[in-house]
C-alpha positions as a LaTeX table, in Angstrom:
\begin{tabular}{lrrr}
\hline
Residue & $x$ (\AA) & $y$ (\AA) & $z$ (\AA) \\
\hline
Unk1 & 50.19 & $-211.23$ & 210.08 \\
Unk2 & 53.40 & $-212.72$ & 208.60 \\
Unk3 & 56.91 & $-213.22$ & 210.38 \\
Unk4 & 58.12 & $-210.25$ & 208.68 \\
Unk5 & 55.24 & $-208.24$ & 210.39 \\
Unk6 & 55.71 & $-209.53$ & 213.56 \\
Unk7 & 59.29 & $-209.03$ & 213.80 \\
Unk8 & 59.18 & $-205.57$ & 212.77 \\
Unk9 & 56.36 & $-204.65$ & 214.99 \\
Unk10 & 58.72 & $-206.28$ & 218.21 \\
Unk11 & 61.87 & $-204.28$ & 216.81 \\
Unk12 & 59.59 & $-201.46$ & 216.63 \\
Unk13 & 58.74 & $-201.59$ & 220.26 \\
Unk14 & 61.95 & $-201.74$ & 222.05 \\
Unk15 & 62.60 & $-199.11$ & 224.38 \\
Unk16 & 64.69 & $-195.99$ & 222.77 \\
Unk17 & 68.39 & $-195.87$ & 224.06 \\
Unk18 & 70.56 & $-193.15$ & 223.43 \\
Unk19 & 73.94 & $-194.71$ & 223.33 \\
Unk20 & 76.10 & $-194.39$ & 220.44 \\
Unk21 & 76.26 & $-198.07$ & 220.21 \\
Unk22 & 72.08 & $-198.71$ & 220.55 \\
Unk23 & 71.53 & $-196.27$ & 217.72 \\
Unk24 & 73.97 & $-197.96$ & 215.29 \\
Unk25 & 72.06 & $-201.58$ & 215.84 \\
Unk26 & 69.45 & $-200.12$ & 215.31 \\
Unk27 & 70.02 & $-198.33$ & 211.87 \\
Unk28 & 71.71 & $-201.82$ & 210.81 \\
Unk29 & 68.68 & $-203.53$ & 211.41 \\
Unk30 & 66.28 & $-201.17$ & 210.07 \\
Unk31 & 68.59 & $-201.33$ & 206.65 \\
Unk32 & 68.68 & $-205.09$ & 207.20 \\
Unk33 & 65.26 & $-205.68$ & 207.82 \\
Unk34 & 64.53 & $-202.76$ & 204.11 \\
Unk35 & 66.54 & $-205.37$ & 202.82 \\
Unk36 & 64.53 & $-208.37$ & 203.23 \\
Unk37 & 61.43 & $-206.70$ & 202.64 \\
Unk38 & 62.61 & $-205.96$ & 199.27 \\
Unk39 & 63.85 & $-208.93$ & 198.68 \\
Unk40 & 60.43 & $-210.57$ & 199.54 \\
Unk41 & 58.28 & $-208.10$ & 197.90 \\
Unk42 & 55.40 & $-205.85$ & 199.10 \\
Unk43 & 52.69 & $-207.94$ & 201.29 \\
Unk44 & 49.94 & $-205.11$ & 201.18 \\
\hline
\end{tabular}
């Protein structure tokens, strides 16, 4: 398992919140983190 992998999988895991403020990290970092993984290429 790469960084990558491992940092999506501990993103992925966080408790949901359902404040305005919680759900707009976490749709930046979900583009961010699309971002690098296109940037890096496909690891399957």
């Amino acid at each position: 398992m790469d960084y990558l992998d491992i940092l999506f999988n501990c993103l992925e895991e966080e408790p949901p919140s359902d404040t305005p403020e919680y759900r707009e990290s976490k749709n930046i970092r979900g583009l961010l983190l699309d971002d690098i993984q296109k940037a890096m290429g496909s690891f399957d």
